[in-house]
N, C-alpha and C positions, 0 to 999 in steps of 0.2 A: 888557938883562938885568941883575937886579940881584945884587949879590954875596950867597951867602948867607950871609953872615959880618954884613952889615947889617940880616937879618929883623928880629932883636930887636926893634931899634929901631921899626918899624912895626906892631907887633904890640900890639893894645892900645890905642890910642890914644887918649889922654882924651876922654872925651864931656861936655856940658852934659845930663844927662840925669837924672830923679830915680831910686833905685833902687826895685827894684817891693818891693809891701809882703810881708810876711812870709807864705805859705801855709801851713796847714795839711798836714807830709807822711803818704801814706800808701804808704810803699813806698821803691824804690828802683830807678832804672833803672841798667842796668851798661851804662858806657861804657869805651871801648878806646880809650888814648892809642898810637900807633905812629909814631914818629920818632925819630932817630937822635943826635939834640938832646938833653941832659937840661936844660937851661933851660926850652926848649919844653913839655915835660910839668912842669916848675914853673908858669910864668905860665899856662898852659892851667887847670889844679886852681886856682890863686887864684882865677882871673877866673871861675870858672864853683862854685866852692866853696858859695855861697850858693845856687843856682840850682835851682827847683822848678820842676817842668814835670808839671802835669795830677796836682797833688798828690805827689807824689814828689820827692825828692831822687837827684843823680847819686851813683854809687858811681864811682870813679874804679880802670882798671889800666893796667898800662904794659907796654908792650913795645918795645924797641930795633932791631929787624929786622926782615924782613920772614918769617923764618923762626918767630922768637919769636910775632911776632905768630900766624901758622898754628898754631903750638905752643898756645899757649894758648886760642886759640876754639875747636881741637878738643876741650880740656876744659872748655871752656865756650862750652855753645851759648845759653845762656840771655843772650849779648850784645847790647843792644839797638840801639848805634852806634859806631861807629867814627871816628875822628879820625884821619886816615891820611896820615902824607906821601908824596911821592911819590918823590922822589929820596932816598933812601939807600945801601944797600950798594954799588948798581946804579943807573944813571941814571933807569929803570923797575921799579925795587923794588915800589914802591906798586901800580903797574898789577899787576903780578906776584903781588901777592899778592890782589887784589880779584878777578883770575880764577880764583887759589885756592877764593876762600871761595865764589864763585857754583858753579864747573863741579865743583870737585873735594868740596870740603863740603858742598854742596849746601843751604846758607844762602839763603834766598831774602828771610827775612822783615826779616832784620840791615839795617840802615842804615847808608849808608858817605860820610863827609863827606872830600874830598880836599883836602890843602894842599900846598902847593909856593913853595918861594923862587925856583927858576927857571921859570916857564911855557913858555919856548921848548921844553923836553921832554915836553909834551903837549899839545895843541890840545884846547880845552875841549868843543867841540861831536860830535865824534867820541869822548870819553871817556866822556862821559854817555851816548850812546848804547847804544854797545857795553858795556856793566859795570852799566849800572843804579845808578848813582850819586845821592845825593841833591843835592850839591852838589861844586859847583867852584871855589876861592877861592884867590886866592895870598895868603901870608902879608901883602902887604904891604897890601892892602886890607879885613884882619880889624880890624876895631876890636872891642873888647868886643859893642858891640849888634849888629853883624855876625853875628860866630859864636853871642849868644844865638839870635838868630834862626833862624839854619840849624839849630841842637841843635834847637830848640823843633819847627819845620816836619817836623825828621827824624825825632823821636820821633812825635809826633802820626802820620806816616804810617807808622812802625813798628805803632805802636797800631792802626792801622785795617786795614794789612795784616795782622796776629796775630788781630784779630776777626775777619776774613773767611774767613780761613784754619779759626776755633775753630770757627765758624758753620759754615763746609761740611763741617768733621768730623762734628760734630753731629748736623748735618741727615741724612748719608749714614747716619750710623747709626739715627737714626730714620726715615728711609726702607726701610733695607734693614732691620729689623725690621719695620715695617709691609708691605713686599714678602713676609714669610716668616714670614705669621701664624702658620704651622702649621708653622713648626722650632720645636724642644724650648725653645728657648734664645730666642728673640724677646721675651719680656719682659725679661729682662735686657736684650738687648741695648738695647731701647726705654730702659730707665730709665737706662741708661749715656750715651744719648744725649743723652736731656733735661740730665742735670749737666751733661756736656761743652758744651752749647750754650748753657745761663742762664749758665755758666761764660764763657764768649766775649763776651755778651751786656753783660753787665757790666765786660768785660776783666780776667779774672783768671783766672790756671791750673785746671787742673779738678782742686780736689781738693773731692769729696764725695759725699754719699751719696745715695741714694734707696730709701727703705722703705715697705712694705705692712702694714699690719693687718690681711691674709687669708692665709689657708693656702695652699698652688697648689689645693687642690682648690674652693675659694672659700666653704669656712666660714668664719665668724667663731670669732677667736681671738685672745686677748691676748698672745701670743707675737708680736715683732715681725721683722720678714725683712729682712735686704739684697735690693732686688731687683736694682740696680744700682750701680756705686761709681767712681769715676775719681782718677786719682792714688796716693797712698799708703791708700787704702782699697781697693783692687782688688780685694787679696786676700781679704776678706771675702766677694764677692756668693755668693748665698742661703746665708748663717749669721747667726744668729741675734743681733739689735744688741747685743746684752748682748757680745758677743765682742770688738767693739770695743776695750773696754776704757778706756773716755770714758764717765763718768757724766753731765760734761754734755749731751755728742750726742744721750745717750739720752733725757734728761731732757729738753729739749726740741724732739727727735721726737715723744716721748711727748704732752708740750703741744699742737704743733700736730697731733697725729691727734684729740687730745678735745676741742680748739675750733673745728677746721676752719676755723681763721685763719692769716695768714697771721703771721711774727715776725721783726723788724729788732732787731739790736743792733748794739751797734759790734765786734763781734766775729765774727757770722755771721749769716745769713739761711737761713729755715726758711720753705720753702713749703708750700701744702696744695696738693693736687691731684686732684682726682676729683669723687666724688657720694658718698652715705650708703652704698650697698655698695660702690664700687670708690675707696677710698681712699687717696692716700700723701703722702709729705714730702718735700720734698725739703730736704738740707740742705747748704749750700754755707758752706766759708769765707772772709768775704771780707777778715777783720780791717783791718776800715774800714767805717765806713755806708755806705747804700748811699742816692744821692740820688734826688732825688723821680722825676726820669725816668727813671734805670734801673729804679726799682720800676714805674713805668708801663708802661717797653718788655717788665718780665717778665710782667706780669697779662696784656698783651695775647697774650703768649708760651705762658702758661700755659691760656689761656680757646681759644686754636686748635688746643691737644696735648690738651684733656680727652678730646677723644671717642674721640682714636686711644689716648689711653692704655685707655679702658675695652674699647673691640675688641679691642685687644691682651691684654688680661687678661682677656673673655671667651674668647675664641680658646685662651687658654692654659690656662683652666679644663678645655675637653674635653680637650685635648692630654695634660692632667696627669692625664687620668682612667686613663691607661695608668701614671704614673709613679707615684702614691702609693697606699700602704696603704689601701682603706676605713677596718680595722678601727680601726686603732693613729694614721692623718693621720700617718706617717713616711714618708721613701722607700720605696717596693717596691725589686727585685731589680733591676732596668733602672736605677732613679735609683739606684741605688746605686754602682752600676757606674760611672755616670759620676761620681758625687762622690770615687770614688777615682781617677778619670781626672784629674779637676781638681785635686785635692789632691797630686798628684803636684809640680803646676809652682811648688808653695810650700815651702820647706823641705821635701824630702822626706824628709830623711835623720833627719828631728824625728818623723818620724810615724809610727805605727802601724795595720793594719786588724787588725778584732779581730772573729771570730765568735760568737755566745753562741750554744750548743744545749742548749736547757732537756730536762732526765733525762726519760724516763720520763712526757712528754707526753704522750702517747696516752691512757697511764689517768686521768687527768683529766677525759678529753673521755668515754670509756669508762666509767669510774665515778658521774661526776659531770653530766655531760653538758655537751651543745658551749657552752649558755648561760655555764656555771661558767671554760670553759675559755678563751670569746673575754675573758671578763673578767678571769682571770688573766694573761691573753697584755695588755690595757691597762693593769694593773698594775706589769708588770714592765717596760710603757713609760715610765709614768711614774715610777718608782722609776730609772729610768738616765736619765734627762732629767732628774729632781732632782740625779742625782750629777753625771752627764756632760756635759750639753747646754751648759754655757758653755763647754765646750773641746772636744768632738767633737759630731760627725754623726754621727744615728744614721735606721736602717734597718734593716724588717721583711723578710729574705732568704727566710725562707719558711716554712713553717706554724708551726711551733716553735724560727724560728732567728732570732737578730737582729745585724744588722750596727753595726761602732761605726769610725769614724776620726777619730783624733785624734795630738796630743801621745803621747810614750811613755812620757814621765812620771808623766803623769794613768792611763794605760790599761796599770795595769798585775794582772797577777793577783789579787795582793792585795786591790789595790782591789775588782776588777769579784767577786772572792770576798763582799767584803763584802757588797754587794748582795741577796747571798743568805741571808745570814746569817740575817734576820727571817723569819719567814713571809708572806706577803702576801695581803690579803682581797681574796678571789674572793666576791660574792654575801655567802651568811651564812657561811661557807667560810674558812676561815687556815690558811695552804696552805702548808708547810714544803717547797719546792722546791730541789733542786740544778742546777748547770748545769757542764758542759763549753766550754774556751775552747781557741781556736785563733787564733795570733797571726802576724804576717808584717809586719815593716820594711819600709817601701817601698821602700826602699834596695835592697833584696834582693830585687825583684821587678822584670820587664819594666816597659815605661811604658804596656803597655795595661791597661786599669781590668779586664777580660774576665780577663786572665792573674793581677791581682793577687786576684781571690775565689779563682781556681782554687790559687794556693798557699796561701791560707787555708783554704780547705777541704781541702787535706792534713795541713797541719797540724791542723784539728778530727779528722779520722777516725783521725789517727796518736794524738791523746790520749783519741780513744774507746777504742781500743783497748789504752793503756798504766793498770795494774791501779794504779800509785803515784802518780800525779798526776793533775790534770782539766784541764790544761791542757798545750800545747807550741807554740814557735814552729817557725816556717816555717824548715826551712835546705833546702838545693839536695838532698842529697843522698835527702831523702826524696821528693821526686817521681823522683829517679834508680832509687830503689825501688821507687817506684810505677810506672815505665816496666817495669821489671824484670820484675814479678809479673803486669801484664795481657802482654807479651811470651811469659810461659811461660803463662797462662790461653789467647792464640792456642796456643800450641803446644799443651797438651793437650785442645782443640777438637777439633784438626788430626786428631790420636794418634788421639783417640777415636772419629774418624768413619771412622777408617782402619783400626780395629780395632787398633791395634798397645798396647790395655792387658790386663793379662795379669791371669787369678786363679791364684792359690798357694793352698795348704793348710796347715796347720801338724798336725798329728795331737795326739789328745788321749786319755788313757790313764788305764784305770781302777786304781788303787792297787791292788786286792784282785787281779784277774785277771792284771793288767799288759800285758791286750791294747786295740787303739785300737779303743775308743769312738764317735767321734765326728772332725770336725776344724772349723779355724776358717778360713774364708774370707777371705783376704790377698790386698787389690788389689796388683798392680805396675806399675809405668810403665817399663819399660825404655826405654836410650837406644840411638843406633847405636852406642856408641864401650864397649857390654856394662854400662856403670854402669846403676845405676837413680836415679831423682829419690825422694829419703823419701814414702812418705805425711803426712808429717809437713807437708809440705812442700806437696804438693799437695791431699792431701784437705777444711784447710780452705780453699784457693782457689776448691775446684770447689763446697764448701756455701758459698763468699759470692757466687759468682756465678750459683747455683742448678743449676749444672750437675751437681751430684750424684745430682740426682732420674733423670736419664736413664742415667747410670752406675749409682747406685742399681736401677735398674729391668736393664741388662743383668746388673750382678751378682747377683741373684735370678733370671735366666733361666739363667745359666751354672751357678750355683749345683743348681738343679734337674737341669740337663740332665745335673751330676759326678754328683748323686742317682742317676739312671737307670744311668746307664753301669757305675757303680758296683755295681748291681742285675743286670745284665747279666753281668758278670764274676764275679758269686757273693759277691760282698760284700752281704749284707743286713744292715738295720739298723744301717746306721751313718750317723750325723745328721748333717748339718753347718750352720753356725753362720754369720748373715751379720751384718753389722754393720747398723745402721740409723741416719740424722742427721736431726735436728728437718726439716730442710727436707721430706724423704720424707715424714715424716709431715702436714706441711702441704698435700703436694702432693695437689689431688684424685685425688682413685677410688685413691690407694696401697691401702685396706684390697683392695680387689676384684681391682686387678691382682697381689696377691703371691696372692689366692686363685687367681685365673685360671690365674699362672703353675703353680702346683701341679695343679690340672685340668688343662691341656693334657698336663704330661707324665707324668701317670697315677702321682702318686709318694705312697707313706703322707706326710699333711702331719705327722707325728712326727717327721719325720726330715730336716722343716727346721726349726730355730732363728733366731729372733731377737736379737740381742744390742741392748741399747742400755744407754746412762749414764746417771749419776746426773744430769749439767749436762739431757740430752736433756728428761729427768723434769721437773726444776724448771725447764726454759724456759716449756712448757706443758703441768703436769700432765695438765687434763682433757681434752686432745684425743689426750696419748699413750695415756691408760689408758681411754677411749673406745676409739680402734683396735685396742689391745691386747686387751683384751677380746671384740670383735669376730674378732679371729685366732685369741684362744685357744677361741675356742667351734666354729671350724672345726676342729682338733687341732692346729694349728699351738703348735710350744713357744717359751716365752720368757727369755730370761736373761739377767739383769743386771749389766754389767759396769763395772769400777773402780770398785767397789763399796769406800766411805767416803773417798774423796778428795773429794766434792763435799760432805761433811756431811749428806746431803739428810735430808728430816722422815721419820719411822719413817712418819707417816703415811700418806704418799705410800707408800711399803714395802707396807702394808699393803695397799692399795689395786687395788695393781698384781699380774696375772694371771700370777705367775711359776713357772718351774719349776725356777731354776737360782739361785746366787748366783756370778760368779767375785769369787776373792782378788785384790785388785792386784798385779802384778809390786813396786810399791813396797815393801808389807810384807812380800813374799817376801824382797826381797834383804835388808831389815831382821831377817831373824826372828830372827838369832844377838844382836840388841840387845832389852831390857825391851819397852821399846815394841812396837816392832814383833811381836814374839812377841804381847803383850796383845791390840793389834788383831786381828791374822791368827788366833786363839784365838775372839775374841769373834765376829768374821764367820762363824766355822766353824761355832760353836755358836749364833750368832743362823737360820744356814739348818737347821739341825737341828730347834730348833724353830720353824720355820713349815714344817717338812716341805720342804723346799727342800735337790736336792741340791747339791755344793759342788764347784766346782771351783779350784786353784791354778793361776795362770798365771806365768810366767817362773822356773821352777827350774831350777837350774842346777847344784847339787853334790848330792850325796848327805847331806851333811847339811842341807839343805832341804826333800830328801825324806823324813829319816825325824824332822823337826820338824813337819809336815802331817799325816805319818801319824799319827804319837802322837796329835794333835788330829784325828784322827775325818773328814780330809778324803774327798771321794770319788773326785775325777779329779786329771787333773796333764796341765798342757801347759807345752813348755818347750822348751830345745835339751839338756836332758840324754837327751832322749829323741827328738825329731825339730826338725830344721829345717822351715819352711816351704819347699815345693816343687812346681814344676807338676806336672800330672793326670800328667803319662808319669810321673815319678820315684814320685810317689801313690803308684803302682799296682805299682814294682817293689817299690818300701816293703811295700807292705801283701803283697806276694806273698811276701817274702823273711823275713816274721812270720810269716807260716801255714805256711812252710817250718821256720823252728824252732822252732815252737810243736808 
């Protein structure tokens, strides 16, 4: 055994030998000095200082234990050999940690050269066995050409083990995308394949790209595609190569897609790969040329993947016929969903989804016709793929809606405003369009692609619906909202099919006589706990869910039947008044069943009333004053209420079959102010002359009432005269009037 106080001295040992001549490096192998010695990692770096292996020069690190050493290759896996003594800490340090790096790191490709000044503490043939060792050398029979050798042999079998390994990544994935023609994602996967394997092929890491000059739906188009990427390009596959952000990349992708050559520098290699229709690049960095037989071994590489490349991208062609737009060759709704699936696993907290829903589409297609309108709709593609498309994806969600995710910097209101700004030619057509946006941080949303439209589209309906801005983002609390209001749409389903909705009355009274007239038909929703839910509250939930037409339809039957009973009891002639909402009037056969309902219960149709508003009017005119018209020519009456809060056109006024005007409660409560007196004046005398008599609604003092009067009004409903109340109280009302009348 020899003392190891005497290694030094053996270590090195002069050779008659010539030094080898200088090579050209391309790279760097990272070697791991581990011994406990620091002279030993001196003369190790001198002696090996100059030393190029397979073009490369060594990077030298150091570590003093066998723990150090573990420490450091855990942050650095990218080590290619090790220089490992054996006795340190521990008489078995060395062993100790080589079982480390195989069982516990699971390093398999690392290369591990052992030294030792005493060898009685490990029998060479049972070391190498067991640990997978490249070599076994005691210090004292290391001479310089020695350990060159064993570095040279270890690298080298590092190198072939790392190809083998890149190879069968490679492979697997061009296998298991040729296995899975028909998943969505198989040409990616394929083109991801091919880099990682010309990548092995040549032995160098896979960073690079592989691009298409076809669309997925397999038109030709000069828009260029990631189809595939490996390494620090990942996060790109299918956006568009301009994103990159490398003009050279693109610049000679570009090249080799228009020469359908192949392109060597000393900086990267650019392959072509396909035929005249199914084309692409591949571009890899190798920064170093690449010699004559790697280019050999890739042609032959490349010339046995063409065919499965073109399978594969016909294959993908049908597949994509479900995923892209005809119209617009953007995502449909499906690829959308999943580009916000995948855009999640990149900076998500950087991005935003963004819905565009263009105003007032319909009349476009309506007016102008579908031709004008699919061309506006590729307009206003290409007008956000001018602004957007080098920093988001974009997608066609659905007839008039379009999808955008990007940065949130770039996608912001403003911006996507401006867009609109110009008009855009449709045909012969310059078409001044607006658009509503609806925003949502991905941050702020689940990690399914499914969940993040659905908070965008709350966010779109929440800024349909907001009168000051055309836009809002997404926060939690509006879908807490939106739980909220289809929650109580079940409940008033529920109520309604259970009969527990109630109609009121309010009585309406003629200023000259000061006896009731008429009254106004008031839905109620009572609860168990005696409150009741507003109409305010309910009535537009049940018109956006269309469930008003069926309510609409019971309240014209009850309505009728208070008629009757009413008639019954010796009350004649007195009208009562039901409200009516755009949807009733959309709803088929409404004209027929409110005549029905009046036939069936054998009642003068005078003595029922229509009320509708001015919004009802200008949603669509000619379909209200169609039906209207149609009722008024049965005897049924009509009157028009909230009469001058909508501004609506005199003409429309004019138009429409009425018999009534009411005052709105608004310029009631105003009438002690200018204004308000002036309107409520002008309403009173505008029904005057078109022969229209006039009603005031919501009086409430005595000087309200005798400010209507003075102006010539004709009725009066209010709480200074009755509350609204059910048929039983009605009836004690109206009995306990002809008691003091």
């Amino acid at each position: 055994m020899v003392p190891k106080e005497t290694d030094e001295d053996f270590l090195f040992l002069a050779e008659d030998e010539p030094e080898p001549a200088q090579e050209h490096t391309l790279g760097e192998w990272q070697l791991l000095i581990v011994d406990d010695d620091e002279e030993i990692h001196t003369v190790t770096k001198l002696a090996l200082s100059d030393l190029t292996v397979l073009g490369k020069q060594l990077k030298f690190h150091h570590a003093y234990s066998g723990k150090e050493a573990i420490a450091f290759l855990t942050r650095h896996p990218d080590v290619a050999l090790v220089l490992l003594d054996v006795v340190m800490e521990s008489d078995d340090a060395g062993l100790k940690v080589v079982k480390q790096i195989r069982d516990e790191l699971g390093m398999d490709e690392i290369r591990i050269v052992l030294r030792t000044g005493q060898p009685g503490y490990a029998p060479e043939e049972s070391v190498i066995k067991e640990y997978d060792i490249n070599d076994y050398k005691t210090k004292t029979e290391l001479t310089r050409s020695k350990l060159v050798t064993s570095i040279i042999s270890s690298l080298r079998s590092y190198q072939q083990i790392r190809t083998i390994n890149q190879n069968r990544l490679g492979l697997q994935k061009i296998i298991n995308a040729g296995a899975n023609l028909l998943e969505q994602h198989s040409l990616h996967e394929f083109s991801e394949g091919v880099v990682t394997q010309i990548s092995s092929l040549i032995g160098l890491h896979a960073e690079g790209v592989l691009c298409a000059q076809i669309e997925d739906d397999g038109s030709a188009s000069e828009t260029i595609y990631v189809l595939g990427a490996a390494g620090n390009y990942a996060p790109y596959i299918k956006c568009q190569l301009d994103r990159l952000g490398n003009p050279r990349i693109v610049q000679q992708i570009t090249n080799c897609l228009r020469t359908h050559e192949h392109i060597f520098t000393d900086q990267e290699t650019v392959l072509y790969l396909g035929n005249e229709i199914h084309s692409a690049a591949v571009y890899i960095e190798t920064n170093r040329p690449i010699e004559n037989f790697d280019r050999q071994l890739i042609e032959v590489f490349l010339s046995n993947i063409s065919i499965g490349y073109e399978n594969v991208t016909l294959f993908q062609q049908l597949k994509h016929a479900a995923y892209i737009d005809p119209l617009t060759k953007t995502p449909n709704r499906n690829e959308f969903i999943q580009i916000l699936q995948d855009t999640r696993r990149y900076e998500a907290e950087h991005n935003v989804a963004v819905l565009i829903d263009i105003d007032h589409f319909s009349d476009v297609n309506d007016g102008l016709g579908q031709d004008v309108g699919n061309e506006l709709l590729i307009a206003v593609t290409f007008r956000l793929i001018e602004k957007f498309g080098i920093y988001a994806q974009l997608g066609r969600i659905g007839a008039d809606v379009f999808g955008l995710v990007g940065p949130d910097t770039e996608l912001t209101p403003e911006r996507l405003q401006a867009v609109f700004d110009e008009p855009f030619k449709a045909s012969e057509h310059s078409l001044q369009i607006s658009a509503t946006f609806g925003f949502c941080h991905l941050t702020d949303t689940a990690e399914q692609g499914l969940t993040i439209l659905k908070h965008v589209y709350i966010a779109l309906n929440k800024a349909k619906k907001h009168l000051g801005q055309n836009f809002q983002y997404y926060q939690a609390e509006m879908e807490d909202e939106m739980a909220e209001r289809l929650a109580l749409l079940r409940m008033l389903r529920q109520d309604f099919a259970h009969d527990k909705l109630q109609l009121w009355y309010q009585p309406q009274v003629s200023l000259i006589t000061k006896q009731v007239v008429g009254m106004e038909a008031l839905l109620r929703w009572p609860q168990p706990n005696g409150q009741f839910i507003s109409p305010a509250v309910f009535i537009p939930l049940a018109e956006y869910s269309g469930l008003i037409v069926e309510i609409g339809s019971w309240v014209m039957e009850q309505a009728c039947l208070q008629i009757k009973q009413l008639q019954k009891q010796g009350y004649t002639g007195l009208r009562i008044a039901v409200n009516v909402s755009m949807p009733q009037f959309r709803s088929h056969g409404f004209v027929q069943s409110v005549i029905d309902c009046v036939t069936t219960q054998q009642i003068d149709p005078q003595l029922l009333e229509l009320e509708i508003t001015e919004s009802v009017v200008m949603d669509e005119p000619k379909i209200v004053i169609d039906a209207l018209q149609k009722l008024k020519s049965f005897g049924i009456k009509v009157a028009i209420d909230d009469f001058g809060i909508g501004f609506s056109s005199l003409n429309y006024l004019q138009q429409l079959p009425l018999d009534r005007i009411k005052v709105d409660r608004a310029f009631i409560r105003d009438i002690d102010k200018p204004a308000g007196e002036v309107i409520a004046e002008t309403i009173i005398n505008l029904g005057k002359r078109l022969n229209l008599a006039t009603i005031a609604e919501g009086v409430e003092t005595q000087a309200q009432e005798q400010a209507i009067v003075a102006m010539g009004c004709d009725e009066v409903q209010g709480f200074m005269y009755a509350r609204p109340m059910p048929p039983a109280e009605l009836l004690t009302f109206l009995q306990q009037q002809k008691a003091a009348g």
